[in-house]
VOPAGU-2260 file (C-alpha; in pm, 1 decimal, decimal comma):
REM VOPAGU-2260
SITE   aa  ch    i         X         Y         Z
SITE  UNK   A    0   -3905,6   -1996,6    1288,8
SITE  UNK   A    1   -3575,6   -1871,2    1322,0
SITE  UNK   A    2   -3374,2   -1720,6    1013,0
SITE  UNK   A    3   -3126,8   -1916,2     900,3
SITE  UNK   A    4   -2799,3   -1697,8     806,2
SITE  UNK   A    5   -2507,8   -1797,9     557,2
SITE  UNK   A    6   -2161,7   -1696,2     706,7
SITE  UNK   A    7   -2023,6   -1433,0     496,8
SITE  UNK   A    8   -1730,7   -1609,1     268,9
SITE  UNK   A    9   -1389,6   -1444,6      81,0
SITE  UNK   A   10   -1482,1   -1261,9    -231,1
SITE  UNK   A   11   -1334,9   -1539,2    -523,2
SITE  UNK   A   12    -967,4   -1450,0    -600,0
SITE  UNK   A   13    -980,0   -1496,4    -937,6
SITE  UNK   A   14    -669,7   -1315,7   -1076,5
SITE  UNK   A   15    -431,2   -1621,6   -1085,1
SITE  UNK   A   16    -591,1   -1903,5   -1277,7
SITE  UNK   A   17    -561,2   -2258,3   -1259,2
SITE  UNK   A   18    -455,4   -2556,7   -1423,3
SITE  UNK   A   19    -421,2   -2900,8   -1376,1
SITE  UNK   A   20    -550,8   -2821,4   -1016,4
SITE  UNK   A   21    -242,2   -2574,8    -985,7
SITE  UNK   A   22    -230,3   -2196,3    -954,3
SITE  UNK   A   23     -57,4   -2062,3   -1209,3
SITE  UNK   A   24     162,8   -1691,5   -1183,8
SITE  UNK   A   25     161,7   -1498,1   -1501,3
SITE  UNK   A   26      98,5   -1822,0   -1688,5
SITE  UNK   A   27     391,3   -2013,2   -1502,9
SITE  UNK   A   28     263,4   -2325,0   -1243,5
SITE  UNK   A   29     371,0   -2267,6    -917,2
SITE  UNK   A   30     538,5   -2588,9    -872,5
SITE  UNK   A   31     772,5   -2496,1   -1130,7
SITE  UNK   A   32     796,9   -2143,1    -990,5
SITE  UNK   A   33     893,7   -2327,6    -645,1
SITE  UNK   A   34    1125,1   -2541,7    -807,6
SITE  UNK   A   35    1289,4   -2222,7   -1018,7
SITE  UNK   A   36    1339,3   -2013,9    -654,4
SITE  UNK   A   37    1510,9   -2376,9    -498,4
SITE  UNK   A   38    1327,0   -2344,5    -158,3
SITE  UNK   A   39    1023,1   -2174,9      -3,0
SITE  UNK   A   40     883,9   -1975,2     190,6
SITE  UNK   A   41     852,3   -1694,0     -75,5
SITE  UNK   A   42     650,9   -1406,4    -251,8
SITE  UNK   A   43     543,0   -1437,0    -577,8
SITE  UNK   A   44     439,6   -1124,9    -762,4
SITE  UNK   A   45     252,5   -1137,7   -1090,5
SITE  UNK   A   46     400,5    -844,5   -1392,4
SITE  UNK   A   47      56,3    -877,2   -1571,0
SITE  UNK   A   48    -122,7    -788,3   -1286,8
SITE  UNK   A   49      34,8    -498,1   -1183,5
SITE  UNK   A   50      39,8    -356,6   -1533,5
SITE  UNK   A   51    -318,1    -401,8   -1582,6
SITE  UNK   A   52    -430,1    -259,6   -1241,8
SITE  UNK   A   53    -265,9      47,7   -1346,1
SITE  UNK   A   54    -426,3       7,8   -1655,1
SITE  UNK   A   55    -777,6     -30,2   -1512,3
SITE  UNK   A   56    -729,0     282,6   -1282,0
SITE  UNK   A   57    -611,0     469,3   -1593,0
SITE  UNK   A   58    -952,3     372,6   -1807,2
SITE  UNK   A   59   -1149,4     444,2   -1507,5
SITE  UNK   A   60   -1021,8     834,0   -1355,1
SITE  UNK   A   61    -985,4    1148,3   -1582,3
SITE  UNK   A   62    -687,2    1129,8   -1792,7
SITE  UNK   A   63    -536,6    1461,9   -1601,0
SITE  UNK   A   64    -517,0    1280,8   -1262,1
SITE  UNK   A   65    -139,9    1156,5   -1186,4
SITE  UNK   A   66    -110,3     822,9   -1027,8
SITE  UNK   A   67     228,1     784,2    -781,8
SITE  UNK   A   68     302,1     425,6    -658,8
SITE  UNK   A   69     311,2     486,4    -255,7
SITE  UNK   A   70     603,1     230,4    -264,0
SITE  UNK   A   71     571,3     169,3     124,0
SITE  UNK   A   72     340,7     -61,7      19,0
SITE  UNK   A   73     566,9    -275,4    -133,2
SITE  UNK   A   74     965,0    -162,3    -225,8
SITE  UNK   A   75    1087,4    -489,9    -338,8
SITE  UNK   A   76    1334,2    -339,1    -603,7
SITE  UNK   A   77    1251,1    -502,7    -919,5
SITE  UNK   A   78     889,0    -449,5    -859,1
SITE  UNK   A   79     942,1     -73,1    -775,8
SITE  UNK   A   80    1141,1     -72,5   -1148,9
SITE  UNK   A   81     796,2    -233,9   -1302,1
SITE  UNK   A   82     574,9       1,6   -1166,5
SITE  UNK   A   83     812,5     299,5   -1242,9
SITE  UNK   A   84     731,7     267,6   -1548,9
SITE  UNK   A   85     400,9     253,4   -1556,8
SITE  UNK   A   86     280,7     544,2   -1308,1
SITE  UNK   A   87     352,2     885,8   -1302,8
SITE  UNK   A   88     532,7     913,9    -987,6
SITE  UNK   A   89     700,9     750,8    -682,5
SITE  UNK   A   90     612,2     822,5    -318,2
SITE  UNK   A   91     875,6     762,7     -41,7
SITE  UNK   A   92     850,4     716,5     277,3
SITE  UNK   A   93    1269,4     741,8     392,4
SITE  UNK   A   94    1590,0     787,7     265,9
SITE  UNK   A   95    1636,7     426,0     193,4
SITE  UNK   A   96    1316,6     423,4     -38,0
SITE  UNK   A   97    1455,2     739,5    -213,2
SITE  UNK   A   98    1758,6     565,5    -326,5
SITE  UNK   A   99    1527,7     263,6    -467,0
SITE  UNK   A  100    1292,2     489,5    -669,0
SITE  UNK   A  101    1591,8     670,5    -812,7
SITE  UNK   A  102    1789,7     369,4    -881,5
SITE  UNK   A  103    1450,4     232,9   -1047,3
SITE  UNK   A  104    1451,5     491,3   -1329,5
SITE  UNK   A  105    1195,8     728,1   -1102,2
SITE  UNK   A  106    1173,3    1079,6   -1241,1
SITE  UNK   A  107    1342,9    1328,5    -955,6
SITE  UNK   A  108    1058,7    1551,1   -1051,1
SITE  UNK   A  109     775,6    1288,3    -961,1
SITE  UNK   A  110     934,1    1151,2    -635,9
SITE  UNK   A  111     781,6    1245,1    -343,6
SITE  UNK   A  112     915,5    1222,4      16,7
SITE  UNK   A  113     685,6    1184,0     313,1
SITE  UNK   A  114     732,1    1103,0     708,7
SITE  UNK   A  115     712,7    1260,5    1037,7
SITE  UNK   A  116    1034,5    1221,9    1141,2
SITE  UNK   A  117    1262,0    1288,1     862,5
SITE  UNK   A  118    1612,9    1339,0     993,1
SITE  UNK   A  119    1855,2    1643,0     901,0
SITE  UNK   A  120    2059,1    1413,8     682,7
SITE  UNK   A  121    1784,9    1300,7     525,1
SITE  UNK   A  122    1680,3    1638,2     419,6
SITE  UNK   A  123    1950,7    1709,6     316,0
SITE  UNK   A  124    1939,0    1435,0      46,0
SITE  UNK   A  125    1583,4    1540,1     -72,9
SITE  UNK   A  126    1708,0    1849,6    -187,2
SITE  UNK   A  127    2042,0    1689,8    -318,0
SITE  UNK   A  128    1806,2    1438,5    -503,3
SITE  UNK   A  129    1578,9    1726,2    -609,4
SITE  UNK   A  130    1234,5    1562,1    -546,5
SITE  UNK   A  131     968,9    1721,7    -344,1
SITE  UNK   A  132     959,7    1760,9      14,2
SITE  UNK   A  133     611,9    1711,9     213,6
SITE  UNK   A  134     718,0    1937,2     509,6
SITE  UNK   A  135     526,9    1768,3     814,7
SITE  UNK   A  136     696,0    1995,9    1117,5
SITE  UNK   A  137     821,7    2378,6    1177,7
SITE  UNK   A  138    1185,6    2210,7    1267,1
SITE  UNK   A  139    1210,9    2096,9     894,2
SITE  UNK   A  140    1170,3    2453,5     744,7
SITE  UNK   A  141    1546,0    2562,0     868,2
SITE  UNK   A  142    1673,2    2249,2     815,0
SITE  UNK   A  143    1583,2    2261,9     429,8
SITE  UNK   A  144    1648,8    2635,3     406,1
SITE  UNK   A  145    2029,8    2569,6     509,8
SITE  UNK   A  146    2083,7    2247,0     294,4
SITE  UNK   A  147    1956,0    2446,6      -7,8
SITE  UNK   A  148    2176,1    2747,2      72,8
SITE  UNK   A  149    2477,6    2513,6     107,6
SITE  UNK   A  150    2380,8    2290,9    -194,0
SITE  UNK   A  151    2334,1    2586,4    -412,9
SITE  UNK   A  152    1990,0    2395,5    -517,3
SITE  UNK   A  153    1625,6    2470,8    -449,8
SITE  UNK   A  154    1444,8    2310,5    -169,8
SITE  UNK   A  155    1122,2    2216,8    -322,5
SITE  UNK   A  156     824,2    2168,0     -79,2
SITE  UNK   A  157     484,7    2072,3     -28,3
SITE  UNK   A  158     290,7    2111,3     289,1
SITE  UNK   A  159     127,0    1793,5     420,5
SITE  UNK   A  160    -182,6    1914,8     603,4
SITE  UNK   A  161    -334,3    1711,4     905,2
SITE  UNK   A  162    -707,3    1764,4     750,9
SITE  UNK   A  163    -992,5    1831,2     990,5
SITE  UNK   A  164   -1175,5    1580,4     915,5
SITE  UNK   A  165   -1090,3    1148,0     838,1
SITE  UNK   A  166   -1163,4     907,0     562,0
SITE  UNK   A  167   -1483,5     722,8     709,0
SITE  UNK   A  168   -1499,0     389,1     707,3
SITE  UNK   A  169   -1121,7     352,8     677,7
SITE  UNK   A  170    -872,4      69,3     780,0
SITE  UNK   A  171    -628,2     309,0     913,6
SITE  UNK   A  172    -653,0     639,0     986,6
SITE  UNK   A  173    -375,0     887,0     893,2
SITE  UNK   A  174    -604,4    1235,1     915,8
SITE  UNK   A  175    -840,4    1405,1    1168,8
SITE  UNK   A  176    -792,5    1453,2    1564,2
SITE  UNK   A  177    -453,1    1464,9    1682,3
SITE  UNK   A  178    -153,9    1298,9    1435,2
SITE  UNK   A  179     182,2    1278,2    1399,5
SITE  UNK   A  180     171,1    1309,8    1014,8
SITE  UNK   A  181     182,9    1688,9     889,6
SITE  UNK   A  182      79,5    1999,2     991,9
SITE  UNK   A  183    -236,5    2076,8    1146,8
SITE  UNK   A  184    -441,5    2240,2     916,0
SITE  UNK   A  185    -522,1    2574,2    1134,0
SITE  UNK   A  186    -125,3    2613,6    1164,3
SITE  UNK   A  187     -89,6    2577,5     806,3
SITE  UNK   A  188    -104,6    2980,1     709,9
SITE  UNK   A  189     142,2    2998,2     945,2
SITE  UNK   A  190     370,8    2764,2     812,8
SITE  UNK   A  191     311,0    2870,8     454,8
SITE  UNK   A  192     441,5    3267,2     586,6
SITE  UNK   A  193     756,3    3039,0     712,4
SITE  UNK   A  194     887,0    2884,7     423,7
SITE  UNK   A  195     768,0    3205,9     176,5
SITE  UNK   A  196    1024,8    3409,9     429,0
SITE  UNK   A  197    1252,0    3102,6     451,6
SITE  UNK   A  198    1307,3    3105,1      31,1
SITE  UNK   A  199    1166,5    2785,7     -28,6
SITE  UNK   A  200     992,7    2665,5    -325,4
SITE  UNK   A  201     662,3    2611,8    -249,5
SITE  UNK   A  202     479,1    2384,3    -529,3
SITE  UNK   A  203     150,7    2269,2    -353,9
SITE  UNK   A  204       8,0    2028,7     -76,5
SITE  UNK   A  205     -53,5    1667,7      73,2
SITE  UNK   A  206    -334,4    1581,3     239,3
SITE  UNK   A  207    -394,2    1174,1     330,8
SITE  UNK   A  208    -730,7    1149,7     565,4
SITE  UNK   A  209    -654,3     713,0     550,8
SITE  UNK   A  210    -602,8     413,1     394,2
SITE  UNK   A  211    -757,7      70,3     301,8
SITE  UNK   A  212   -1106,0     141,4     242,9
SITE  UNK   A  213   -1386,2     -31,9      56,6
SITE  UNK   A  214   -1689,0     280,9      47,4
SITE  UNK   A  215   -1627,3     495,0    -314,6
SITE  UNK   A  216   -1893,5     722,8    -105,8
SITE  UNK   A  217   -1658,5     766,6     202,1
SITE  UNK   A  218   -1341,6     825,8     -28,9
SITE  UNK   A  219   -1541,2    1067,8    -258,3
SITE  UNK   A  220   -1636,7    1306,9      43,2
SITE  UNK   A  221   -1266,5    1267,0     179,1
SITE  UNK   A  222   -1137,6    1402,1    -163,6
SITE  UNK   A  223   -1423,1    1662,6    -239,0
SITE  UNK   A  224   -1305,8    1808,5     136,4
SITE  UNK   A  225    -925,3    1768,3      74,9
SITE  UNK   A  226    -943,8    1983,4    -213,2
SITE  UNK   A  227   -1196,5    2255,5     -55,8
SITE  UNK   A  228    -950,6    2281,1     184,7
SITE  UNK   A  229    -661,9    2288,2      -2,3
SITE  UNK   A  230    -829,6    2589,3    -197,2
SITE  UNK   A  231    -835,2    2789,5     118,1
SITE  UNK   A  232    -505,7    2715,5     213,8
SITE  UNK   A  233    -378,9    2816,2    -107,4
SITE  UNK   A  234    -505,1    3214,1     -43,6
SITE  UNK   A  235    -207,2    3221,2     202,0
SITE  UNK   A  236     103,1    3026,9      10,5
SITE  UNK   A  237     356,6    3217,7    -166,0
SITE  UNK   A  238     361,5    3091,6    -466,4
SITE  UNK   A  239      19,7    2930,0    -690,0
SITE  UNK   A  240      13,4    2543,9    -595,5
SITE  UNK   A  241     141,0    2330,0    -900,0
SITE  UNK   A  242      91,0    2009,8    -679,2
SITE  UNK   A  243    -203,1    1884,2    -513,9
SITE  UNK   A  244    -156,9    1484,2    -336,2
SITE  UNK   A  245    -513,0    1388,9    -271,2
SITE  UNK   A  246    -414,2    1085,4    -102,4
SITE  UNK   A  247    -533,4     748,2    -172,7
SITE  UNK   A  248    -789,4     519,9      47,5
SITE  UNK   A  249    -822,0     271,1    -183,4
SITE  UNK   A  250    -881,9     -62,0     -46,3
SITE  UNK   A  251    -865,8    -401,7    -189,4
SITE  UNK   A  252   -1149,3    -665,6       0,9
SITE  UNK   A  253    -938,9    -915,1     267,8
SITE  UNK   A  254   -1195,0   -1067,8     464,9
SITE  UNK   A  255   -1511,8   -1260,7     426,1
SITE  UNK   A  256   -1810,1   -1011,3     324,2
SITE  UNK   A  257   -1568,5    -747,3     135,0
SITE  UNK   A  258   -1634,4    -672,3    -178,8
SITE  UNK   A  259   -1405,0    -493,1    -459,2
SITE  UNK   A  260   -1383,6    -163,1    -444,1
SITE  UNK   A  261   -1628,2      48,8    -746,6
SITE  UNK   A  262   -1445,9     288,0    -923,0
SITE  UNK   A  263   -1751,9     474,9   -1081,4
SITE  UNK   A  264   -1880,0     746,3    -874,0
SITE  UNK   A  265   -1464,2     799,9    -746,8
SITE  UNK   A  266   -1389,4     837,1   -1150,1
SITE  UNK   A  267   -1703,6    1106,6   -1156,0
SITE  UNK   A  268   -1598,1    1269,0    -843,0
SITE  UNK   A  269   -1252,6    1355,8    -999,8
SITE  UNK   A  270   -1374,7    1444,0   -1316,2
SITE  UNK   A  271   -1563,2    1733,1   -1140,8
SITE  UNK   A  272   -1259,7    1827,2    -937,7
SITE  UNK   A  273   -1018,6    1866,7   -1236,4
SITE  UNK   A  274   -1283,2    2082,2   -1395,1
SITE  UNK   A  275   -1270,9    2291,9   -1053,2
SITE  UNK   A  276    -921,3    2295,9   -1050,1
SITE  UNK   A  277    -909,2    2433,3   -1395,1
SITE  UNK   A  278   -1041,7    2776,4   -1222,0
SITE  UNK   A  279    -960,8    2782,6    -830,2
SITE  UNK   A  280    -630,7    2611,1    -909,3
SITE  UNK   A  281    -511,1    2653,9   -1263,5
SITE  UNK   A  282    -175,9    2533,7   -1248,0
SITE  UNK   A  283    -214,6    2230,4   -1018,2
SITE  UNK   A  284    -131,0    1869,6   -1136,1
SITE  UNK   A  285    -375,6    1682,3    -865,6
SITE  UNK   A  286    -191,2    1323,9    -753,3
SITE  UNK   A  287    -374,4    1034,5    -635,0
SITE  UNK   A  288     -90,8     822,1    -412,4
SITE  UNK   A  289    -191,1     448,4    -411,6
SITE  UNK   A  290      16,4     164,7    -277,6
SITE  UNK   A  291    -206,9    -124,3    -160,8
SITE  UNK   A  292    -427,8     -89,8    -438,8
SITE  UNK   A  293    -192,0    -104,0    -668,4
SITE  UNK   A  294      19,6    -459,9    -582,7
SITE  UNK   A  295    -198,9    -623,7    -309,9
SITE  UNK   A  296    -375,9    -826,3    -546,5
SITE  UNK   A  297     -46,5    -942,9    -763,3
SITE  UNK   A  298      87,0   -1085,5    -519,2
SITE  UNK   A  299      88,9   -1453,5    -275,3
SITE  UNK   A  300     254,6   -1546,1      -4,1
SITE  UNK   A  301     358,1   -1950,6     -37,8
SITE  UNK   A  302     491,9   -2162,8     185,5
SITE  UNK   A  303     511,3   -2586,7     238,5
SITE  UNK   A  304     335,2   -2799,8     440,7
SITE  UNK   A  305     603,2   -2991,1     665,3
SITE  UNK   A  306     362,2   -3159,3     912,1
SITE  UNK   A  307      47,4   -3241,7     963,3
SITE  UNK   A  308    -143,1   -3302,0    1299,7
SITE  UNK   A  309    -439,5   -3362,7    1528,5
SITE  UNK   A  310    -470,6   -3203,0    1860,5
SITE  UNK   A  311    -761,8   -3274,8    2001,1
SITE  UNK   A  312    -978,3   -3286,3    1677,0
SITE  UNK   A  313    -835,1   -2993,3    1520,2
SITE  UNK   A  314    -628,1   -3054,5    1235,0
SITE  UNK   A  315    -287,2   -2819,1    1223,0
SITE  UNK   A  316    -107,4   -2781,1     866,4
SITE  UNK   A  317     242,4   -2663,9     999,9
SITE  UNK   A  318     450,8   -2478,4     757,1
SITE  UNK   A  319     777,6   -2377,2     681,6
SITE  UNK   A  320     636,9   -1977,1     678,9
SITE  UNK   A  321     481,8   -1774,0     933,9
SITE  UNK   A  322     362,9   -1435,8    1067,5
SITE  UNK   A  323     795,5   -1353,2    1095,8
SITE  UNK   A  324     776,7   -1305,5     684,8
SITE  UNK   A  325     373,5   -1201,8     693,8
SITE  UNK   A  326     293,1   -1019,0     977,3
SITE  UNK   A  327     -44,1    -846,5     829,4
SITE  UNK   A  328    -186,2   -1206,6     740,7
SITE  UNK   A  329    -131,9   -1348,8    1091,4
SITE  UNK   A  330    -375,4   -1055,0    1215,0
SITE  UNK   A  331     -92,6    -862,4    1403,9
SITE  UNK   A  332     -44,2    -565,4    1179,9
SITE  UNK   A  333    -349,5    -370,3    1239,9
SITE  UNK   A  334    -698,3    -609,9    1322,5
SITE  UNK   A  335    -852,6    -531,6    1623,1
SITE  UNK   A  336   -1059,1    -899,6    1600,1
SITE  UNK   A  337    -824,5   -1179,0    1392,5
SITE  UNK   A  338    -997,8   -1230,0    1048,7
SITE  UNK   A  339    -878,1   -1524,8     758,6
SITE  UNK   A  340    -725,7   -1377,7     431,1
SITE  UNK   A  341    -822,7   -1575,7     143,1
SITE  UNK   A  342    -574,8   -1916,9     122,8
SITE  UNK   A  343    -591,5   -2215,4     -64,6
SITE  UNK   A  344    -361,3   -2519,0    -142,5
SITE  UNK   A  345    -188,3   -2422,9    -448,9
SITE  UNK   A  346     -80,0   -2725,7    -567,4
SITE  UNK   A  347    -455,1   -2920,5    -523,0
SITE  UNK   A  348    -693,7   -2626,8    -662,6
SITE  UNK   A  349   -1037,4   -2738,9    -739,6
SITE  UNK   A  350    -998,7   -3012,8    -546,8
SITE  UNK   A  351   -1319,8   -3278,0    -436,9
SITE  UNK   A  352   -1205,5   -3315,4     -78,9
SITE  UNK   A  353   -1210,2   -3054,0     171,1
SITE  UNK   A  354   -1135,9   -3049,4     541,8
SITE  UNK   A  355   -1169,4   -2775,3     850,2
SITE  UNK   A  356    -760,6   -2710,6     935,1
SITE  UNK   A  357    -584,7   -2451,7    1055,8
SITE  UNK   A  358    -253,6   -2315,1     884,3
SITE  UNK   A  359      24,5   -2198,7    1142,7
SITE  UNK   A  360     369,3   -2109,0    1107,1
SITE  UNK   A  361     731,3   -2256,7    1269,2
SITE  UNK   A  362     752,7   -2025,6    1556,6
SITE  UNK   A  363     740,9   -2069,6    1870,9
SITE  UNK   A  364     457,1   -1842,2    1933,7
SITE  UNK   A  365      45,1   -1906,3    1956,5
SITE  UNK   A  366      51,3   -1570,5    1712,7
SITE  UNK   A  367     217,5   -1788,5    1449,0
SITE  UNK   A  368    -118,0   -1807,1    1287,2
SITE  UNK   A  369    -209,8   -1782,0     863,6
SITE  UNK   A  370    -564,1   -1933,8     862,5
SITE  UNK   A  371    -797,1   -2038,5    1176,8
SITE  UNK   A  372    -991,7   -2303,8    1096,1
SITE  UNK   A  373   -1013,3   -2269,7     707,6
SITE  UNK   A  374   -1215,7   -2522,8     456,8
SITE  UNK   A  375    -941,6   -2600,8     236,9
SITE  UNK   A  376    -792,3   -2871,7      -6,0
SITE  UNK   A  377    -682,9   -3188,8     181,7
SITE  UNK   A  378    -315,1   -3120,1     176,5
SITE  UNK   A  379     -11,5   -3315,6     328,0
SITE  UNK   A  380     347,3   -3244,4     399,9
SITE  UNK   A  381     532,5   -3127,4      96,0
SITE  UNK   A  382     207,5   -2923,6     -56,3
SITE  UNK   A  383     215,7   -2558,1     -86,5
SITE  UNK   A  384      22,7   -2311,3     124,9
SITE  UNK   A  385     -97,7   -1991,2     -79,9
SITE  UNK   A  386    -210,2   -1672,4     137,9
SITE  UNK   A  387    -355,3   -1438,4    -151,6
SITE  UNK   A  388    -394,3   -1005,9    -159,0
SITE  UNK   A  389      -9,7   -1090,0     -17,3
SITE  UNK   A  390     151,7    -838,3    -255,2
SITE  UNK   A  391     142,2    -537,3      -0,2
SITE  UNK   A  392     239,6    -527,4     370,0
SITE  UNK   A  393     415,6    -841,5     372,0
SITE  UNK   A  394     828,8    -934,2     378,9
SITE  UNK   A  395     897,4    -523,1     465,9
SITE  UNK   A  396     642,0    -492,8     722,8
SITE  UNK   A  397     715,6    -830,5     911,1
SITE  UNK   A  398     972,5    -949,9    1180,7
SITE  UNK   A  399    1196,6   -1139,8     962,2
SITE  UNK   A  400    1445,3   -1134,1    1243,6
SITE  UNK   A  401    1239,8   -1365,1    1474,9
SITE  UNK   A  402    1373,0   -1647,1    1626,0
SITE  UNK   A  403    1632,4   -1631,0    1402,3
SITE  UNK   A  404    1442,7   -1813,9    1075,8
SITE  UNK   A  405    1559,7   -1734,3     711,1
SITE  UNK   A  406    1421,8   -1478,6     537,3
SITE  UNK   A  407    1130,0   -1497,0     332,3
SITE  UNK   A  408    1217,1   -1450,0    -110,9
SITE  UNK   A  409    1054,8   -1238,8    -286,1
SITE  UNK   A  410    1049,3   -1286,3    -730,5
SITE  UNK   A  411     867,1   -1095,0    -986,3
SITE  UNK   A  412     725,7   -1328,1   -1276,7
């Protein structure tokens, strides 16, 4: 007899409620939220959520573990203000970002700058800025040296190290093999002899093995090797590390057969690190850096239903919004084989009748795809289309410019 096998299905995405057979955001409909912005497409992030992710992660790691907001993830301004306050520290990834975090309230002191090609002028306002530095090249150690000299202001500096090893099991890999992101950790000593002869104040490292991923076991080893390694590196800085960036990894479950990620044996894991920091590293403050996690569960990606077709027996829902404002949902940032994030019909939640339709976009493009072939709501023109886990990756990581569409909004309720 042959075995019978139930499709795996989206993990239920129950962080926005409903009511009345409508979604609500932070307690608002989003009808009324659609009639507040005056047109969609748009993002919708929810305050609440964000504030008690950060809240959960607090509850659930040792109280001596910092928590930076990777704001790559998401820079939106008014959301990088919310989270600001609520973390310990900003990450940036560019110039640009800098002057968000720092117009956001961020802490100089807690702002961290990371990339692999960081230009001279950018540099140069690091140092003015007075946040740290994760050198990732040779080139940058002159660079910094002069703009401190010529600023009359430290350079402070971390070393990101290109780890020997990867996060297992991760969506994308940003450690292991060859990289363009930091140092390779055999040149490292080298490096470290560089900026101790170049005057620059050393305060620690960065080490990232990956992002996006769903095993606490694969995470755990990452970190437990990150900071062995960091421990040997540190016999060759000059000066005792006062900053250790452990990365992140965290994922958040997309696609059918993903489940949450379990913070238990990750809390344990750090708990034993801080208490081997306390002798191998005694005056490090150890960082976790966490984007995703953080926002991609506040936030949905909405957009209206302005036609609805038949082509040959498969029903299209055409709307106003598209893979040009959310590239990651239309399965051309990063899948290798196209997988659904979770949708619905916002407007018609809980629904009795269901059909088989597919969700695409404006464009002239067969990419121009949000869900293939999705059970969802019966919906017609005028009802609104909600992609959820849309609150990182999306309107900064998409090709708004396409075909010359308007840009995607983006509000913070």
């Amino acid at each position: 007899m042959t075995e019978v096998r139930t499709p795996p299905v989206h993990t239920p995405m129950n962080q926005f409620p409903a009511r009345g057979g409508e979604l609500l955001v932070n307690g608002i409909p989003l009808s009324r939220i659609a009639a507040r912005i005056g047109r969609t497409p748009f993002y919708v992030y929810d305050r609440s959520l964000l504030t008690s992710r950060v809240k959960q992660l607090r509850s659930a790691l040792p109280a001596a573990i910092k928590l930076h907001y990777a704001m790559k993830a998401n820079p939106m301004p008014a959301l990088v203000c919310h989270m600001a306050g609520l973390v310990d520290g900003i990450d940036v990834a560019s110039a640009g970002e800098l002057m968000v975090a720092l117009d956001a309230g961020a802490n100089p002191q807690e702002v961290s700058f990371a990339g692999p090609g960081k230009t001279d002028a950018e540099l140069r306002q690091a140092v003015a800025a007075g946040i740290l530095i994760n050198v990732e090249s040779f080139r940058e150690v002159p660079i910094l040296a002069a703009a401190a000299q010529e600023l009359g202001l430290p350079a402070r500096v971390a070393v990101r190290v290109n780890p020997d090893f990867e996060l297992k099991s991760s969506g994308m890999k940003m450690g292991g093999g060859p990289k363009q992101f930091g140092v390779d950790a055999e040149q490292v000593p080298e490096l470290l002899a560089e900026i101790g002869r170049a005057g620059l104040a050393f305060e620690g490292f960065h080490l990232f093995a990956g992002s996006q991923n769903l095993k606490p076991e694969s995470i755990v080893e990452a970190q437990q090797k990150s900071f062995a390694l960091a421990c040997k590196l540190a016999e060759h800085a000059p000066a005792p590390v006062k900053f250790l960036n452990l990365g992140g990894g965290f994922g958040i479950p997309y696609f059918p057969g993903e489940q949450p990620l379990d913070l238990t044996q990750i809390g344990t894991n750090l708990t034993d690190i801080v208490e081997q920091a306390k002798i191998s590293l005694p005056q490090a403050e150890i960082v976790i850096e966490l984007g995703r996690y953080f926002v991609g569960e506040a936030g949905l990606y909405v957009s209206k239903v302005i036609d609805k077709k038949v082509s040959r027996g498969q029903t299209y829902l055409v709307t106003d919004g598209g893979l040009h404002h959310h590239l990651s949902a239309s399965g051309n940032f990063g899948q290798v084989i196209r997988k659904n994030y979770p949708a619905a019909i916002g407007n018609r939640m809980g629904a009795e009748g269901q059909e088989n339709v597919s969700v695409v976009g404006p464009l002239c493009t067969p990419l121009d795809l949000l869900a293939d072939r999705m059970s969802l709501s019966v919906a017609q023109p005028g009802d609104l289309v909600v992609i959820y886990q849309s609150g990182a990756y999306g309107a900064s990581a998409s090709p708004q410019g396409f075909l010359g569409h308007p840009e995607v909004i983006e509000v913070l309720v």
